[in-house]
C-alpha positions, -999 to +999 in steps of 0.1 A: +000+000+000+016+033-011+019+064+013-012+091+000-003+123+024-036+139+007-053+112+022-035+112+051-039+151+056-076+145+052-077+120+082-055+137+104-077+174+096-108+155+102-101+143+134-089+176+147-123+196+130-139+167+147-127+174+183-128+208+182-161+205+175-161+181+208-143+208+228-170+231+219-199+214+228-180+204+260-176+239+274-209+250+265-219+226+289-238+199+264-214+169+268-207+162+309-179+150+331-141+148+319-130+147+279-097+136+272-088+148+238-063+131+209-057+164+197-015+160+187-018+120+182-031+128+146+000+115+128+003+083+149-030+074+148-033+082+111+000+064+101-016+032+116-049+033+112-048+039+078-031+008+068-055-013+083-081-031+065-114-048+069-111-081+097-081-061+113-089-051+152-083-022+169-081-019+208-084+013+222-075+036+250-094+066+266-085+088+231-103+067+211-126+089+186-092+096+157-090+061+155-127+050+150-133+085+129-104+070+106-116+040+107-152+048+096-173+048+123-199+072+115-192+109+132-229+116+141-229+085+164-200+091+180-210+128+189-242+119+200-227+093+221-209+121+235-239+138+238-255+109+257-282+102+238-296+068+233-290+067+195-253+072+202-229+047+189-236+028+223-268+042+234-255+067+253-242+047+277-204+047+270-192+083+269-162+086+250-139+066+270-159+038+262-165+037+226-176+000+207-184-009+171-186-044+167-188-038+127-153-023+130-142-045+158-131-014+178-131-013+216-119+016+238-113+016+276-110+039+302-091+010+323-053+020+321-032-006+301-067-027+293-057-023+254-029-053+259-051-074+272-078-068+244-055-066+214-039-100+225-074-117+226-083-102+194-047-112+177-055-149+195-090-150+178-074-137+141-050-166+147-075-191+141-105-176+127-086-143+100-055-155+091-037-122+076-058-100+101-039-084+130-047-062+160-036-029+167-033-014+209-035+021+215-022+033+246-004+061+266+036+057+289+018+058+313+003+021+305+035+010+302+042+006+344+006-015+338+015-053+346-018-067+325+000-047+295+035-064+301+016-096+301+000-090+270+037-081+257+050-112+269+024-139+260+017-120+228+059-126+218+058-165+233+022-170+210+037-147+178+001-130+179-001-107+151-004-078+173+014-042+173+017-022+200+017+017+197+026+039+228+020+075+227+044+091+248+039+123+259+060+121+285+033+130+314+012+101+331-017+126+340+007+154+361+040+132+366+063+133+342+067+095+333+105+098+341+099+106+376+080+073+379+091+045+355+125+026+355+150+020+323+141+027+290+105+011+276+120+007+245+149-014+257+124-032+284+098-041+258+129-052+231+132-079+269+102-099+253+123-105+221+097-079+204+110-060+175+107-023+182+106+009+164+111+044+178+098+075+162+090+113+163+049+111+166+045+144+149+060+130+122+038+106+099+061+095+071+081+081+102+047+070+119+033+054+085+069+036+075+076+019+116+040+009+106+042-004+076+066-023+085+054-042+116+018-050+101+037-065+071+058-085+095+016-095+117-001-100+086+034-130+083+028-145+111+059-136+129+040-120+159+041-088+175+058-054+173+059-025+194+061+011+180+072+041+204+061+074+190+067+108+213+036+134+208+024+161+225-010+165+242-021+203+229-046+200+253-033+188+280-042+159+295-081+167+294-101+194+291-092+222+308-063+208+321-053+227+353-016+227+345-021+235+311-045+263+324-018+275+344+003+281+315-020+300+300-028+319+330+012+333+337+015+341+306-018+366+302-008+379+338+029+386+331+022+422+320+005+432+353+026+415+375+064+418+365+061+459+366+053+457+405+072+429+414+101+449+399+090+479+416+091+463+451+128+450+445+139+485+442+119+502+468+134+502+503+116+489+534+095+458+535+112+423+532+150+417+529+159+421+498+172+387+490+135+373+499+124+400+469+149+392+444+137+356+454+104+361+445+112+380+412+138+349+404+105+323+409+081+343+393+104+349+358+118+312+362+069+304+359+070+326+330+098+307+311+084+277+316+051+287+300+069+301+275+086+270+268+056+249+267+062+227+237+022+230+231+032+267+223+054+250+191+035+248+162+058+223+148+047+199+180+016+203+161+014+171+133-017+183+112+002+217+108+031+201+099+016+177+077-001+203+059+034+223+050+047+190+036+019+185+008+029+189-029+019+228-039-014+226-047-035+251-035-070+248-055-064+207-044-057+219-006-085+245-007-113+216-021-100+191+006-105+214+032-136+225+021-149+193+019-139+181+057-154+211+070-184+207+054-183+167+065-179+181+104-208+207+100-234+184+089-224+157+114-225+184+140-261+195+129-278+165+125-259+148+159-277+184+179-310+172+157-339+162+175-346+132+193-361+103+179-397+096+186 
């Protein structure tokens, strides 16, 4: 299967329409509780996704709506899924850390690390009942200190189950930074199971689609698993209003109004010592880099973006496809805020 960035670029623009449309309707109050976005896994999801084909499995973490979007699970039942509403992809019942399509043997799970378990049963079930079909797992680094997701790893290598594994590392497990909490490299501790691995930039797809390629070549052979490790970034944090994230945000639109008296209080005599003010200045600039350094502040941590520069020059082509998926997310939009049905 050849590499088609226009196609590519059109699944990786719809899934960011898509969830900006989710973000909306989550801040004006119409979807409830917590919404953990994929918005910056585009590339890896698309470089995978894409090469799959009808039998193949995909298992699923709490990010699941890029994948099934790609995969063609209709838009308007996932939003009004979202929405709660009983003619949502799962009657409403599931939220968007639960997701199912049987058609499209999909599952998504709010359970941390539960995609090795699920991918493994449905690599098993290919074994013997799809030969040539595989099973894709979706999950975050965070998974990877999981010990039902290092089973999977293992028994998945000892039974060659046509599986791959893709981690999307973003380098945070909620608000730890993953370093602070796991032990050796997961590259090097996966590669223990005598799993081929592949590491790659996640904002990258050609590097995404190839690691891909690949591994599902070597499934579809029957010479078991493979584990892809793609770094992304999470432009939204890690959900919704993301208090650190927030934060950022927050120092940043304050810096103006605050720096001038904090300055002003170093210089003027009386009040505390001046090393505790100098102190305070020091902390206060030392916030104010940080934010400024926020790699979500990049746009080239941003992989649609970047996608987008790397298309042939084309612009009436570029100008259609957009068009197009904004039109597709509109009317999905409209009819999933339709009435209910009698």
């Amino acid at each position: 299967m050849p590499m088609d960035l226009w196609a590519l670029y059109g699944s990786t623009l719809k899934s960011r329409l898509f969830e900006e449309a989710v973000a909306r309707l989550w801040y004006d109050g119409l979807i409830s509780g917590e919404m953990h976005l994929g918005t910056g896994e585009e590339a890896i999801i698309a470089g995978v996704v894409t090469q799959l084909r009808e039998g193949d499995a995909m298992a699923l973490d709490h990010r699941g709506t890029a994948a099934m979007l790609m995969r063609g699970v209709e838009p308007v039942l996932i939003l009004r899924e979202l929405l709660g509403r009983p003619d949502g992809l799962c009657g409403g019942m599931g939220g968007h850390m639960h997701l199912f399509s049987r058609k499209h043997l999909a599952a998504s799970s709010g359970i941390v690390g539960a995609e090795g378990p699920a991918a493994a049963g449905y690599g098993l079930s290919a074994q013997y009942l799809r030969p040539g079909a595989i099973a894709v797992a979706f999950f975050g680094d965070g998974a990877m200190n999981q010990g039902m997701l290092m089973e999977s790893m293992n028994l998945a290598s000892a039974w060659k189950l046509p599986v791959l594994f893709v981690c999307k590392d973003d380098g945070w497990a909620i608000t730890t930074e993953s370093v602070k909490v796991t032990g050796g490299d997961l590259v090097e501790r996966v590669r223990a199971f005598g799993i081929p691995t592949a590491d790659v930039d996640g904002c990258e797809v050609f590097e995404v689609w190839e690691a891909a390629r690949s591994a599902i070549e070597r499934a579809r052979g029957g010479q078991g698993p493979s584990f892809l490790h793609a770094r992304c970034i999470h432009l939204e944090g890690h959900f919704l209003g993301f208090p650190l994230a927030q934060g950022m945000s927050d120092t940043i639109r304050e810096m103006p109004r605050t720096v001038l008296p904090l300055a002003q209080s170093v210089l003027t005599p009386g009040g505390a010592a001046l090393r505790e003010r100098v102190t305070g200045m020091k902390t206060f600039l030392g916030t104010v880099r940080s934010a400024l350094n926020d790699p979500r502040r990049d746009p080239e941590n941003d992989p649609v973006r970047r996608l987008r520069k790397a298309l042939p020059s084309d612009p009436e082509r570029l100008r259609g496809l957009e068009e197009q998926v904004e039109k597709e997310i509109s009317r999905a939009l409209e009819s999933a805020l339709g009435e209910m049905p009698s």
